[in-house]
N, C-alpha and C positions, 0 to 999 in steps of 0.2 A: 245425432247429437242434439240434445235440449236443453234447450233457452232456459230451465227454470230458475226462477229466483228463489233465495235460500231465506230460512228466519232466521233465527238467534240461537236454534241449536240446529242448525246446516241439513231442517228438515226442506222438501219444496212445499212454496206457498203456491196454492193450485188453483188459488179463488182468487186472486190479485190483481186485475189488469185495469192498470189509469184510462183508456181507451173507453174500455166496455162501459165502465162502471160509470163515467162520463154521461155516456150515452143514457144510462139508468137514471141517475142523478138529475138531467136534462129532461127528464121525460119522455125521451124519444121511444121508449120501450118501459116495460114494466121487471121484464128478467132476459135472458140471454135468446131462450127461442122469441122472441118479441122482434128482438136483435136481428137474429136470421131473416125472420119474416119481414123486417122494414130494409134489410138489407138485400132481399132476394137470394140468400144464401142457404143453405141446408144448415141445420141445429150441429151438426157433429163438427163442421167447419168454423162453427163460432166457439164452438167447445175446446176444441184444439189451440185457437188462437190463446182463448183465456187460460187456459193450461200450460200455453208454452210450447205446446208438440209443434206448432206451427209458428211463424210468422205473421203478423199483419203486411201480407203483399200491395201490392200497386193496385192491382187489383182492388183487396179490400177496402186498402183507404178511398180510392176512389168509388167505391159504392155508398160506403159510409158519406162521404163528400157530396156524390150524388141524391141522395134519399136527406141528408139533414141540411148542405149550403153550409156547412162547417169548414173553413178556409184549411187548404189540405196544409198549412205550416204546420196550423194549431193540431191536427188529425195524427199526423208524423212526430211531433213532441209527446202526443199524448200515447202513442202507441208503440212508439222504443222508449217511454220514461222506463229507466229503470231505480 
């Protein structure tokens, strides 16, 4: 079953995610494997997230948490924003 979110004609949006893009915006990273790498994560794992195949787990926010001192309220809003 996948998470994806829909646009305006019920295609999925596959580049979307408030979370990652945070992370971009922030500077924490420059694109998604950035991401992985400041996250100690494998690229296909952050691929997934941004895609939807997966969830952002406890896990991930907590690494994410770990690597930026990003308060996990604000990590957990920005990462089930739908």
């Amino acid at each position: 079953m996948s998470i994806l979110k829909r646009n305006s004609q019920g295609r999925p949006k596959l580049n979307d995610h408030p979370l990652l893009d945070h992370l971009i915006a922030k500077g924490w990273a420059e694109n998604d494997r950035g991401i992985a790498i400041l996250l100690g994560l494998s690229p296909s794992t952050v691929s997934k997230v941004r895609s939807g195949l997966r969830v952002a787990t406890g896990d991930f926010i907590l690494a994410v948490h770990d690597a930026t001192a990003i308060p996990i309220k604000e990590i957990r809003r920005l990462a089930y924003e739908i």
